[in-house]
C-alpha positions in Angstrom: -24.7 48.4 -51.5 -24.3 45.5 -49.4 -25.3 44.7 -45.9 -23.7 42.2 -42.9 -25.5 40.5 -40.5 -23.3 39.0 -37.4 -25.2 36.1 -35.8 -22.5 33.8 -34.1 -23.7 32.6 -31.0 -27.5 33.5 -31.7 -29.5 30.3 -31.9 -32.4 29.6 -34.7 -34.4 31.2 -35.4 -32.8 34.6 -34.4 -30.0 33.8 -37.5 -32.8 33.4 -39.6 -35.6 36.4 -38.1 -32.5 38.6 -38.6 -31.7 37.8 -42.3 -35.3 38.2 -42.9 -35.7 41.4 -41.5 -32.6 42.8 -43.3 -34.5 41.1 -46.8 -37.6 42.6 -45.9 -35.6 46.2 -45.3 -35.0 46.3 -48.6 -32.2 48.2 -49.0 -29.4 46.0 -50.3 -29.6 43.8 -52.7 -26.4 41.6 -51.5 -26.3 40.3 -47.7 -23.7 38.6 -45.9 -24.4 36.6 -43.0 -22.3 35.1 -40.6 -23.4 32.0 -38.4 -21.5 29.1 -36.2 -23.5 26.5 -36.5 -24.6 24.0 -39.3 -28.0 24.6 -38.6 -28.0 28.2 -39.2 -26.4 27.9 -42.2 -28.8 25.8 -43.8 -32.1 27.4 -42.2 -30.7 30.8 -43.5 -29.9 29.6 -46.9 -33.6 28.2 -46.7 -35.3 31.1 -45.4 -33.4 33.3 -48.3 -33.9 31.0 -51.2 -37.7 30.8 -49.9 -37.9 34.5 -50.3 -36.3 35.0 -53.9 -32.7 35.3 -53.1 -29.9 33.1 -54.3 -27.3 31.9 -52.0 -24.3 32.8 -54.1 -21.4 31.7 -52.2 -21.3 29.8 -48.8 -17.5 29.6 -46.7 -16.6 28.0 -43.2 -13.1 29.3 -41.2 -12.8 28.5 -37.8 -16.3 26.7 -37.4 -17.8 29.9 -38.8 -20.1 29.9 -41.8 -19.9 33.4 -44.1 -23.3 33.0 -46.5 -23.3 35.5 -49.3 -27.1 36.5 -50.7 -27.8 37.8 -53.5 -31.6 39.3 -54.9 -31.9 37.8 -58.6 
């Protein structure tokens, strides 16, 4: 079970508050998160990686970040 979190046009640290509430849920252990800035994209991939989870594949289309989490 996965879960997706849309967070364009948020600015941190909603992006990040967000993906850390969704981690803290517990119930998934894959989240995608979506983001359109560089900023978010790097302060989520911190925020996850600070909390256990690996950052397992990171795209941009259209000035849009998709970050895919993973819980090892």
């Amino acid at each position: 079970m996965s879960a997706k979190i849309d967070a364009r046009g948020l600015s941190c640290p909603q992006p990040v508050l967000m993906t850390l509430d969704e981690i803290k849920a517990g119930k998934t252990s894959e989240i995608e998160i979506i983001v359109d800035t560089e900023t978010s994209k790097e302060n989520v991939s911190r925020a996850a990686t600070s909390q256990g989870w690996k950052v397992t594949d990171v795209s941009e289309e259209d000035n849009e970040y998709a970050i895919s989490i993973k819980k090892d």
